[in-house]
C-alpha positions as CSV (number, residue, x, y, z in Angstrom):
1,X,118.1,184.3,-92.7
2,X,117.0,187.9,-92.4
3,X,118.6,191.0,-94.1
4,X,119.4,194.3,-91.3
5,X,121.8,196.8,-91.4
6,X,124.2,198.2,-88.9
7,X,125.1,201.4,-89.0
8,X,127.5,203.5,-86.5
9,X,128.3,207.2,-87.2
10,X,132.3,208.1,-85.9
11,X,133.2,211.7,-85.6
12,X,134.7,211.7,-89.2
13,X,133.2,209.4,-90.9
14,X,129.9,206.8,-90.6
15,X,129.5,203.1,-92.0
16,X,126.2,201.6,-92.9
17,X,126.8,197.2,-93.1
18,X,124.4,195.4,-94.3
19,X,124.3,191.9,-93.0
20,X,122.3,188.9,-93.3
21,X,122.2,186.9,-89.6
22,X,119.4,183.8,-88.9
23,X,116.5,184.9,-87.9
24,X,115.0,184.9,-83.9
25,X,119.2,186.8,-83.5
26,X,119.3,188.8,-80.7
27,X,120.5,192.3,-81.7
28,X,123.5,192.8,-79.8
29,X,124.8,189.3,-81.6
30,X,123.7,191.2,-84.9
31,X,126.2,193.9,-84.2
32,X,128.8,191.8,-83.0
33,X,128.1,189.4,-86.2
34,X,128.7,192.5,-88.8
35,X,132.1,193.0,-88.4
36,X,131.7,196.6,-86.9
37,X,133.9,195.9,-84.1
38,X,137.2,195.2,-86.5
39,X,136.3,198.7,-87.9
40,X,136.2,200.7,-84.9
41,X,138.2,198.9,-82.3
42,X,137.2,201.7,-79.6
43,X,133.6,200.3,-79.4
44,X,133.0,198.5,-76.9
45,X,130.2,196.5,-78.2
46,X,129.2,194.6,-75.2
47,X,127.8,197.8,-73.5
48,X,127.6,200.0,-76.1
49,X,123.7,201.5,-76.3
50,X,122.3,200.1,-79.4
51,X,118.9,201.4,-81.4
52,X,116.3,200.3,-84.4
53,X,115.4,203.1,-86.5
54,X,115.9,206.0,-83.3
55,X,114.6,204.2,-80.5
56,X,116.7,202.7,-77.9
57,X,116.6,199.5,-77.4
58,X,116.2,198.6,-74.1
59,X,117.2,194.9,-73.8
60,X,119.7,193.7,-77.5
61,X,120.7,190.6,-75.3
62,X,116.9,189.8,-75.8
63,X,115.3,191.5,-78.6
64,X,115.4,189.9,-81.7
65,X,115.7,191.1,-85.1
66,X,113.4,191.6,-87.7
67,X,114.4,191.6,-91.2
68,X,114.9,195.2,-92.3
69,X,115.8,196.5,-88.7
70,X,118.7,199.4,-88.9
71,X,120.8,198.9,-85.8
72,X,122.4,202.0,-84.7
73,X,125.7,202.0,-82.8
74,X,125.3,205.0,-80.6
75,X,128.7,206.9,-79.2
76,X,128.8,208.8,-76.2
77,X,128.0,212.0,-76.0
78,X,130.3,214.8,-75.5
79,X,128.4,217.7,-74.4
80,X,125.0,217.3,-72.6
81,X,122.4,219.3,-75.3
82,X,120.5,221.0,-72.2
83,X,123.5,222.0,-70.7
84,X,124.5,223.3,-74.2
85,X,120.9,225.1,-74.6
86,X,121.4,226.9,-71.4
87,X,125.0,228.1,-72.1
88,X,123.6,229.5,-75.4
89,X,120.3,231.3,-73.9
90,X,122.8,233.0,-71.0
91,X,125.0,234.0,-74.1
92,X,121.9,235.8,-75.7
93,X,120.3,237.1,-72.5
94,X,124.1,238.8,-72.0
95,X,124.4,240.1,-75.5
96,X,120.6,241.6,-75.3
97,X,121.5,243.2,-71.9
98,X,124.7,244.9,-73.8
99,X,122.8,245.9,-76.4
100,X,124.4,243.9,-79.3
């Protein structure tokens, strides 16, 4: 057995588990093993992305875990940041040209 943690962070509130699974388990089984799903029925933890300490992982059917892992739950996002960049640089560039 190996000890990881799951950890998924809601809009109002985050949970870190932490969970002992058998070692050589794939990460996606890791998630569905912690009991994060009965918390937050909304995820949909078969095609949810999923990451180990920041990094996307690209395959959890295949990667297994290694004791210590942190296994993200990441949400959509609801606002793409470039988009939200350029919004914000438009906003100054307008106020500079008004003289604010």
């Amino acid at each position: 057995m190996v000890e990881i943690e799951v950890v998924y962070a809601a809009v109002d509130h985050q949970v870190l588990l932490v969970v002992a699974v058998a070692a050589g388990t794939s990460v996606r089984a890791a998630v569905r093993t912690s009991g994060i799903g009965e918390r937050f029925p909304e995820l949909d933890l078969a095609d949810c992305p999923l990451g180990i300490f920041g990094k996307v992982v690209a395959d959890p059917e295949v990667r297994a875990v290694q004791a210590g892992d942190r296994i993200e739950i990441y949400r959509p996002l609801l606002a793409d940041p470039k988009e939200v960049r350029r919004l914000r640089a438009a906003k100054a560039a307008l106020a500079k040209q008004r003289g604010l």
